[in-house]
PLY file of the C-alpha trace (Angstrom):
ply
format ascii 1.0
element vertex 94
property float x
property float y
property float z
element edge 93
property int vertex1
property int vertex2
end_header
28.29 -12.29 -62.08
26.15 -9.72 -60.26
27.94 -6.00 -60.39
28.13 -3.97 -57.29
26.43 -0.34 -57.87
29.29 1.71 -56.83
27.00 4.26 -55.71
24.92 2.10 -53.24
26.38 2.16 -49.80
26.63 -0.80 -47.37
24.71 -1.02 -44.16
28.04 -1.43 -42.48
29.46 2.19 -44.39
26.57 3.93 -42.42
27.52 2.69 -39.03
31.07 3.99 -39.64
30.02 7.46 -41.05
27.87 8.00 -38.35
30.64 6.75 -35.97
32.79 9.34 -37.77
30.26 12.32 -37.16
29.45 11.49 -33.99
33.10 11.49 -33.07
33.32 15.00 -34.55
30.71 16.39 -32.34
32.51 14.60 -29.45
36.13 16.70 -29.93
37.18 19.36 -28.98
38.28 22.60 -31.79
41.67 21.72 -31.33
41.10 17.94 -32.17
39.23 18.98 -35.14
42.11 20.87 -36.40
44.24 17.86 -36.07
42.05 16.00 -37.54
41.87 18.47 -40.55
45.41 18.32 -40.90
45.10 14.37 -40.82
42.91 14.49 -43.52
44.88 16.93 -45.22
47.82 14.78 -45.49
45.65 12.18 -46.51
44.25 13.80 -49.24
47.70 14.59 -50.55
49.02 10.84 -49.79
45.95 9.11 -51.64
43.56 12.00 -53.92
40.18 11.99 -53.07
38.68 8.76 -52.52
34.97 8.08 -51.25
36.20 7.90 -47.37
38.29 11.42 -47.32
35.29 13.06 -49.78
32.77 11.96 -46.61
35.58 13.15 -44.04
36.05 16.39 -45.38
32.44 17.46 -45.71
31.67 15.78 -42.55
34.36 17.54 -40.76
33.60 21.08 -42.82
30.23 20.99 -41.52
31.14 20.14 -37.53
33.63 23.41 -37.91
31.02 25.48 -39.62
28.62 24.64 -36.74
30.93 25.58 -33.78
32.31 28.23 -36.03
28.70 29.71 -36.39
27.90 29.69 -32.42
31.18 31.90 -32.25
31.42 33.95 -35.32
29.43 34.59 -38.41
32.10 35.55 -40.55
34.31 32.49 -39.69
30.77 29.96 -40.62
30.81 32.03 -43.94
33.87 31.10 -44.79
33.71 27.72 -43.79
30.76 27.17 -45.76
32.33 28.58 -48.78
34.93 25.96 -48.63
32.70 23.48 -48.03
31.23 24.43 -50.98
33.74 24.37 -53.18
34.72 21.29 -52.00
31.64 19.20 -52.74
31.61 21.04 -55.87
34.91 19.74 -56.78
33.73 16.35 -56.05
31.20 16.53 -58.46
33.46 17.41 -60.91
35.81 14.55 -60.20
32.73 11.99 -60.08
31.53 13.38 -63.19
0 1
1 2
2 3
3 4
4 5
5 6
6 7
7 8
8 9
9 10
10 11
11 12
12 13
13 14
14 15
15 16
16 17
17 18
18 19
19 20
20 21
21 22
22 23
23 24
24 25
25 26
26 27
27 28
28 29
29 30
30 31
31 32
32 33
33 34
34 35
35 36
36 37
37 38
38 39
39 40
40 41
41 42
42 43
43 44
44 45
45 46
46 47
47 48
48 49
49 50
50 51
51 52
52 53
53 54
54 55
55 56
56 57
57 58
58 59
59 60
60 61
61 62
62 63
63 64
64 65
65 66
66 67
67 68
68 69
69 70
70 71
71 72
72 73
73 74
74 75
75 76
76 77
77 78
78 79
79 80
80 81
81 82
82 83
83 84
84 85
85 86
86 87
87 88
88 89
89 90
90 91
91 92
92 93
């Protein structure tokens, strides 16, 4: 029996990622916050799992960029918590 690298990720993963961030871009600053709270709840529901891991950073870094074409000190922040969020996940995945 052939074992699946968990790390690789399927052709089919990409496509919905990029689906994922492309639908970011797409919303508007109040869908984003829903969608933050969405994956809030998640998060809470399930832990971190691969899919929310990708959906927070993803959506971290579509907030940082609108929040950087409005205010400076709001991307700071943003990328701080982005920040500490992937670093998290590296802890969890270590």
């Amino acid at each position: 029996m052939i074992q699946a690298n968990k790390n690789v990720i399927s052709l089919h993963q990409k496509k919905e990622d990029k689906a994922y961030v492309e639908a970011l871009e797409s919303m508007t600053f109040g869908e984003l916050i829903d969608e933050s709270s969405e994956i809030i709840r998640q998060l809470q529901d399930r832990g971190i799992e691969n899919d929310l891991a990708f959906k927070s950073r993803s959506l971290l870094q579509e907030l940082a960029i609108r929040a950087g074409k409005q205010n400076h000190h709001m991307n700071s922040s943003i990328k701080k918590m982005k920040s500490a969020l992937e670093m998290k996940l590296i802890d969890i995945n270590s």
